[in-house]
C-alpha positions as CSV (number, residue, x, y, z in Angstrom):
1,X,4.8,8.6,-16.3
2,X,3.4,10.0,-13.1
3,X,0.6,8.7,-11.1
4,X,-1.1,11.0,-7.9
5,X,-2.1,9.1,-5.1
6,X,-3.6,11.0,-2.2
7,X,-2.3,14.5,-3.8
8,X,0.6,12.8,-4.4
9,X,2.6,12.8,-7.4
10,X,4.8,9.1,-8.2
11,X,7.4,9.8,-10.6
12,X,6.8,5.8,-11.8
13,X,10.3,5.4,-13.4
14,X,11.7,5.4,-9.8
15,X,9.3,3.4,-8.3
16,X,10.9,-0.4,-7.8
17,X,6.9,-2.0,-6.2
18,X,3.6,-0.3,-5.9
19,X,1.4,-2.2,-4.0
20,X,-1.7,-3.1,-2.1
21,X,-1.0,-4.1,1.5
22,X,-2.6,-4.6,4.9
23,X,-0.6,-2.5,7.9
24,X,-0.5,-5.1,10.6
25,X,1.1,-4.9,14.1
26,X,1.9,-8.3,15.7
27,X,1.9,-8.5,19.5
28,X,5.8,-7.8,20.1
29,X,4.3,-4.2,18.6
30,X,6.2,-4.9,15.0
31,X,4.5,-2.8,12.5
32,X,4.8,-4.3,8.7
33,X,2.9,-4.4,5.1
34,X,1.9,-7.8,4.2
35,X,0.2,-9.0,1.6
36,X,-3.5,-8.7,1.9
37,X,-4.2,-12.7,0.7
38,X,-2.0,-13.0,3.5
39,X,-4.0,-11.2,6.3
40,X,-7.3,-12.9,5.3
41,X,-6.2,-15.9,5.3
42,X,-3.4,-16.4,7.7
43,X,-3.6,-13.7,10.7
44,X,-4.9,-14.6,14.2
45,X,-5.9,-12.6,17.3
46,X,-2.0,-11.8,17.8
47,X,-2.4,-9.3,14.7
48,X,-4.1,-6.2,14.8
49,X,-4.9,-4.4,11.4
50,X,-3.8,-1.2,11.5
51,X,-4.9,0.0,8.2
52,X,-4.9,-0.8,4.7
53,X,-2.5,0.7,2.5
54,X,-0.6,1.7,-1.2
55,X,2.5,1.0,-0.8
56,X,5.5,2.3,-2.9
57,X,8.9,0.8,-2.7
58,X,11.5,3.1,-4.7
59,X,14.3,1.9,-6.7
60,X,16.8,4.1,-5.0
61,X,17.4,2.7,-1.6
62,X,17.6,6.2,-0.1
63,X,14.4,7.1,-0.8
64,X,11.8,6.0,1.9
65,X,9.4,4.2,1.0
66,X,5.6,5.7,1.5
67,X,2.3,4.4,2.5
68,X,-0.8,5.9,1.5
69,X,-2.9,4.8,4.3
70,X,-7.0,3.7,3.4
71,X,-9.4,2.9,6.8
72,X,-11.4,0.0,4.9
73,X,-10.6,-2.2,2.7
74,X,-13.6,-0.8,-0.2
75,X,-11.4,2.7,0.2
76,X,-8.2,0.1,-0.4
77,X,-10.1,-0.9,-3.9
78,X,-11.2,2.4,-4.7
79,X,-7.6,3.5,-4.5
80,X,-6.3,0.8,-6.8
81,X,-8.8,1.7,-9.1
82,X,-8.0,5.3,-9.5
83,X,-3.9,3.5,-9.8
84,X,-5.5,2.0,-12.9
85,X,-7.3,4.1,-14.4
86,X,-4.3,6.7,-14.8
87,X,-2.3,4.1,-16.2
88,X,-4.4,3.2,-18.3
89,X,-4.5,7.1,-19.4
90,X,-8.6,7.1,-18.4
């Protein structure tokens, strides 16, 4: 099965974790996904949100993983929601 996110076509049966995640930077300028319970509840001043993000983590190691990058967290929801529908074959 394929999803398309962002014009974007995801073979699924390589995909090891799709994802929701906030794009943070801490202060030492580390750039990470973390999990978006995460960010609401835990960060502080010394994180800044980047953006908000899909995030696919493939099976095969040598395959990078990608970010589909969303400026607000409603775009975020809108994205998963389009993820859902097409696997739900809507």
């Amino acid at each position: 099965m394929n999803l398309t996110i962002q014009n974007k076509t995801i073979d699924l049966s390589l995909v090891q974790q799709l994802y929701p995640a906030a794009i943070i930077e801490y202060a030492d300028g580390t750039v990470t996904p973390i999990s978006l319970e995460w960010f609401e509840n835990m960060a502080d001043r010394n994180v800044k949100l980047i953006h908000y993000a899909i995030c696919v983590q493939y099976k095969d190691e040598d395959l990078d993983s990608v970010a589909f990058p969303y400026h607000t967290r409603e775009a975020l929801e809108e994205g998963m929601k389009d993820v859902a529908r097409q696997a739900r074959g809507a």
